[in-house]
C-alpha positions in Angstrom: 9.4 16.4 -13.0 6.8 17.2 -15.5 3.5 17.7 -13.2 0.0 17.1 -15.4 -3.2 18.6 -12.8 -6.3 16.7 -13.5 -9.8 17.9 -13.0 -10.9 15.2 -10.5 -9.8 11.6 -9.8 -9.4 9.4 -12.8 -12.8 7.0 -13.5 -11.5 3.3 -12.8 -13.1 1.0 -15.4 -11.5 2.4 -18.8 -7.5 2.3 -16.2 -8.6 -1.7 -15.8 -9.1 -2.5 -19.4 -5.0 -0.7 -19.9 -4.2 -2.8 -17.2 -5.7 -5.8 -18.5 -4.6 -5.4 -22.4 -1.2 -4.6 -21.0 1.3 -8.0 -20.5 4.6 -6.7 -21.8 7.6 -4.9 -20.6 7.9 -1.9 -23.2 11.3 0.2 -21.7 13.5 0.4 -18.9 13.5 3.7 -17.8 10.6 5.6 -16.0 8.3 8.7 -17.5 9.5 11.4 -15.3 6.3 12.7 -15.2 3.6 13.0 -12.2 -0.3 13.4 -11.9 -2.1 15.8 -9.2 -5.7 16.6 -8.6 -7.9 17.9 -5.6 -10.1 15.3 -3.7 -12.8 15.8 -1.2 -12.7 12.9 2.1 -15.9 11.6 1.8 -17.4 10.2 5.4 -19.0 7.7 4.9 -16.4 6.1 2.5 -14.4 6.7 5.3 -16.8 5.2 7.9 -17.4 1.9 5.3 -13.3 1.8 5.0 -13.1 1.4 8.7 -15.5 -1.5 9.2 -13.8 -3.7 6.5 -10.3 -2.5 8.1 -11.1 -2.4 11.6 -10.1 0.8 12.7 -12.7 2.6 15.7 -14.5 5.5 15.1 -12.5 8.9 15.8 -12.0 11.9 14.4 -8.7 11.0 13.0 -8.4 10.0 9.5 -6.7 6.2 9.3 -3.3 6.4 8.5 -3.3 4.1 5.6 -6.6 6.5 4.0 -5.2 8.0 2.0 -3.8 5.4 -0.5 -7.8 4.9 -1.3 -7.9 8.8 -2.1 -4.9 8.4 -4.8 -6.0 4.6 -6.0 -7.2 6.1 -9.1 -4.3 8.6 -9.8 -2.2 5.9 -9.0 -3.6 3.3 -11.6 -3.7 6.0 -14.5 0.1 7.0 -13.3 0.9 3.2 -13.8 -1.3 2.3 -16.7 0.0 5.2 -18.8 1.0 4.1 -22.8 4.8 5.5 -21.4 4.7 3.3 -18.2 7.3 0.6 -18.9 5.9 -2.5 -17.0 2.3 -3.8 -17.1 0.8 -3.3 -13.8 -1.1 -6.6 -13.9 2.3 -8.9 -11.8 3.9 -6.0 -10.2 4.6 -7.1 -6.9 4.5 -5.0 -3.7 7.4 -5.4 -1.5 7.1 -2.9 0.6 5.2 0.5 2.4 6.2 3.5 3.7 3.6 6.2 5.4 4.9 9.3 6.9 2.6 11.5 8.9 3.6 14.8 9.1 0.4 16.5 11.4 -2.3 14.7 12.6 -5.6 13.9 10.1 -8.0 15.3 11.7 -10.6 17.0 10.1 -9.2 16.7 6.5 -11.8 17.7 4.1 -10.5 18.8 0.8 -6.6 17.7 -0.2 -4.3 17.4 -3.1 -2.5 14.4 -4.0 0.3 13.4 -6.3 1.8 10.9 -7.3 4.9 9.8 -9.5 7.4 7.1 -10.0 10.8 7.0 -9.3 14.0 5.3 -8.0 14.2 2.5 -10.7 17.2 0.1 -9.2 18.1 -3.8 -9.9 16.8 -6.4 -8.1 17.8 -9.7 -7.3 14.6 -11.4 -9.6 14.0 -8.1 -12.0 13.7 -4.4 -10.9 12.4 -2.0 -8.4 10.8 1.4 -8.7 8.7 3.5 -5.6 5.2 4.8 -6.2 5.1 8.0 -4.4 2.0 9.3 -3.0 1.8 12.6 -0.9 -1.1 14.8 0.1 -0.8 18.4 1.0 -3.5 20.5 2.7 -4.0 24.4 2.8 -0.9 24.2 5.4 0.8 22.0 3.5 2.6 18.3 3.5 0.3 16.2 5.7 1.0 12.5 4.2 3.3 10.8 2.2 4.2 7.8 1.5 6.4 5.4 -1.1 5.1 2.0 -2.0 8.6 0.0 -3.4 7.0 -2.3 -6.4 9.0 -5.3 -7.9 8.8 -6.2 -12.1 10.0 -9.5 -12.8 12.1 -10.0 -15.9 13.7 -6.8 -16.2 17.4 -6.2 -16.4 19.1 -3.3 -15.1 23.0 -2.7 -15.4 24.8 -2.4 -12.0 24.1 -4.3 -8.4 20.7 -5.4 -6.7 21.4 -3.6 -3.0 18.6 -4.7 -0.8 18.7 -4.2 2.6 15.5 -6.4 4.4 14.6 -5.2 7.8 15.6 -7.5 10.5 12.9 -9.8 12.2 11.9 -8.2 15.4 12.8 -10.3 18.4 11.6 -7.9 21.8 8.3 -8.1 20.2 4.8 -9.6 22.3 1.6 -11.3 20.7 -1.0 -8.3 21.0 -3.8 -9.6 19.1 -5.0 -12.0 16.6 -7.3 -12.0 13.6 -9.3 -13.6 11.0 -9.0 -12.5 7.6 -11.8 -14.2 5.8 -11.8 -15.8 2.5 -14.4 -13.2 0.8 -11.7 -9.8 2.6 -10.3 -9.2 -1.1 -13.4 -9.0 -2.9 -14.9 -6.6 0.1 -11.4 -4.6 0.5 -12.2 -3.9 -3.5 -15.3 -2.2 -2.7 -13.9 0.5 -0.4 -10.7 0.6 -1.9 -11.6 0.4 -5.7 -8.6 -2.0 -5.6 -9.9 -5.4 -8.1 -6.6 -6.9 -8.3 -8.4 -10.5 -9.6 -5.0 -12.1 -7.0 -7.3 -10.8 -4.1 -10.8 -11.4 -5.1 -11.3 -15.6 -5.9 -9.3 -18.8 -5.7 -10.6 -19.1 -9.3 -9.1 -15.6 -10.4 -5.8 -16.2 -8.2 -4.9 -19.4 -10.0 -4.6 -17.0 -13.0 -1.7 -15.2 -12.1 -0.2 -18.3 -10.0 -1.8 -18.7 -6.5 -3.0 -21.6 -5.4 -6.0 -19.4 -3.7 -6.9 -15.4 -3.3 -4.4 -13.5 -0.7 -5.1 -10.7 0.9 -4.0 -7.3 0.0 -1.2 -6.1 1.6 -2.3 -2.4 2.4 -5.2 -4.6 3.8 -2.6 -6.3 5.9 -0.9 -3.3 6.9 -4.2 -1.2 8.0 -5.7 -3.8 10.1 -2.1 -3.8 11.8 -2.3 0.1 12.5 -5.9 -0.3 13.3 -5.2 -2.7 16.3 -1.7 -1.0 17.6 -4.8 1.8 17.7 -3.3 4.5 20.8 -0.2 2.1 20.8 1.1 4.7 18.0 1.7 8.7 18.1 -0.9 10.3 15.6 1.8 12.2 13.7 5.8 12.6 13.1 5.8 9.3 12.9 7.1 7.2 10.1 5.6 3.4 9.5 7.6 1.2 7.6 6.5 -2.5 6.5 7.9 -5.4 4.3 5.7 -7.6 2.8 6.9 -11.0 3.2 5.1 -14.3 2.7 1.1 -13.3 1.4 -1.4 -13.8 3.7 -4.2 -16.6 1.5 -7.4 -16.6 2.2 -8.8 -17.5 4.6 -6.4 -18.1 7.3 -5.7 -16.3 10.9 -2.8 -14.2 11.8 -1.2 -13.1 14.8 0.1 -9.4 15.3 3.6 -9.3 17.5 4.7 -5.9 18.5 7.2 -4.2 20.8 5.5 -1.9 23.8 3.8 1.3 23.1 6.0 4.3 22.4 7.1 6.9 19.5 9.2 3.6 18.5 8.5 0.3 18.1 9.1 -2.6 15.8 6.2 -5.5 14.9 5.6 -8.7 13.0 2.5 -10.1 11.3 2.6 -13.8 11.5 0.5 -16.9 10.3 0.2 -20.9 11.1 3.7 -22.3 11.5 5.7 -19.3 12.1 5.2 -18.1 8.9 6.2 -14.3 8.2 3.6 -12.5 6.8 4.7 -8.6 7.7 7.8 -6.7 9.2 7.6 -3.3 10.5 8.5 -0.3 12.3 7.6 2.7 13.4 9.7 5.7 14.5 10.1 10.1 14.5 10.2 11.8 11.5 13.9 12.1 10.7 
C-alpha cells in the first residue's frame, strides 16, 4: 500500500464537481494506494453533530464521529482520476465500527483511509472503504464501510453472507426522521449526496423522495442504545436494508443490554430498514 500524507483535510467543493463530472466505470481493479492526514476534533462540530444525531452530552466522542473527521479524505480517496467507479450511485450496503479504547478526550488524530477487498456481487461488485484513526497510543477506531457498483463484472462467485434478522429483540424506542434530516445531516457531516437532501434531487438518481443517510440511520441507533452499549472493545456491525424516505418514523428493536446484543431498525409495515450487532473485539 502506497500511503500519500496530506497537509490537512481535503477542501470539499472542487471533490464534488469530480464526483459530479464522473458517470462512468473506467477499470476493474482498485488503486492500491491510501491517503492520511492529522485532524483536530473540533467541539462544537461535535456538540452541532449530536443535536442533529441525538446523542447526549458526555465526554465521550460518538462512535459514528469519526466518519465526519475522514468525510473529506474519503471523497478525494474515491473521486481520484485512478478510482475505477464514479462515486455518484455507489450504494452503501453495509458498516463496520470497531472501538478499540474509549474516545474520550480525543483532540488531535490521524486518519487513513484506502480501498480494498474488491469481490463480485450478485447485481455488480463490492469493495470496503477503510477508515481508522490512531492517536499518540495508537489504533482507537476503525471501521470498513462495504460499498456496492452496479454494472461491473468480476470473474469468480458473488459470496454474500446477510446477517440474519434478529428475533430475541424488544421495541426500545421510536423516532421521527423528518423530511428536511438529509439536507441538515449535510451540514454537520459535509455529506451533499443530492439522494438525501430533496424529493426533487432524489428523483434524479431514481427515488421517488429523499432518504435518509444511512450513517444517519446507524448514529441515531447508537445514540439511543446510549449506556445499553460498552464504550470500547466492542465491534458494531449493520446492514443497510430497505432506505429509510423522508419523512417517515421508525422503530428501533434490540436485544437487552450487554457486551452482545443484536438490533433491528424498522419502518411502517414491517419494513426492514437496519440489521445489526454488536459484540467483543475478536
Amino acid at each position: 500500500m502506497d500511503w500519500q500524507t496530506l497537509g490537512g483535510t481535503p477542501f470539499l467543493p472542487p471533490l464534488y464537481w469530480r464526483a459530479a463530472l464522473k458517470r462512468k466505470i473506467t477499470g476493474k481493479t482498485l488503486p492500491e494506494q491510501g491517503l492520511r492526514c492529522r485532524v483536530s476534533v473540533n467541539p462544537k462540530e461535535v456538540a452541532a453533530y449530536r443535536k442533529v444525531c441525538g446523542f447526549a452530552d458526555s465526554p465521550i466522542l460518538p462512535a459514528t464521529y469519526p466518519h465526519i473527521l475522514a468525510f473529506g479524505l474519503q471523497m478525494q480517496l474515491l473521486t481520484a482520476k485512478n478510482f475505477p467507479f464514479p462515486l455518484l450511485g455507489l450504494i452503501h450496503l453495509s458498516n463496520q465500527i470497531r472501538i478499540h479504547r474509549p474516545m474520550g478526550a480525543v483532540s488531535d488524530v490521524t486518519l487513513a483511509v484506502h480501498a480494498r477487498n474488491l469481490k463480485p456481487h450478485a447485481k455488480g461488485a463490492t469493495f470496503e472503504v477503510v477508515t481508522t484513526v490512531e492517536d499518540s497510543l495508537g489504533l482507537l477506531w476503525e471501521a470498513e464501510s462495504q460499498m456496492l457498483c452496479r454494472g461491473v463484472k468480476l470473474e469468480g462467485e458473488s459470496t454474500e453472507e446477510a446477517l440474519p434478522t434478529p428475533t430475541q429483540v424488544n421495541e426500545l424506542t421510536r423516532w421521527k426522521a423528518p423530511a428536511d434530516i438529509g439536507r441538515r445531516y449535510a451540514r454537520v457531516s459535509g455529506d451533499y449526496n443530492p439522494i438525501h437532501l430533496s424529493a426533487l434531487t432524489a428523483k434524479l438518481f431514481g427515488f421517488p423522495q429523499a432518504i435518509a443517510h444511512g450513517l444517519w440511520n446507524k448514529a441515531h441507533t447508537l445514540a439511543a442504545l446510549g449506556e445499553h452499549l460498552p464504550a470500547a472493545n466492542i465491534e458494531i456491525v449493520v446492514e443497510f436494508k430497505k432506505p429509510v424516505r423522508l419523512p417517515s418514523e421508525v422503530t428501533l428493536m434490540t436485544s437487552a443490554p450487554g457486551s452482545s446484543g443484536e438490533l433491528l431498525l424498522m419502518g411502517s409495515g414491517n419494513i426492514e430498514h437496519m440489521v445489526g450487532k454488536w459484540q467483543p473485539i475478536a
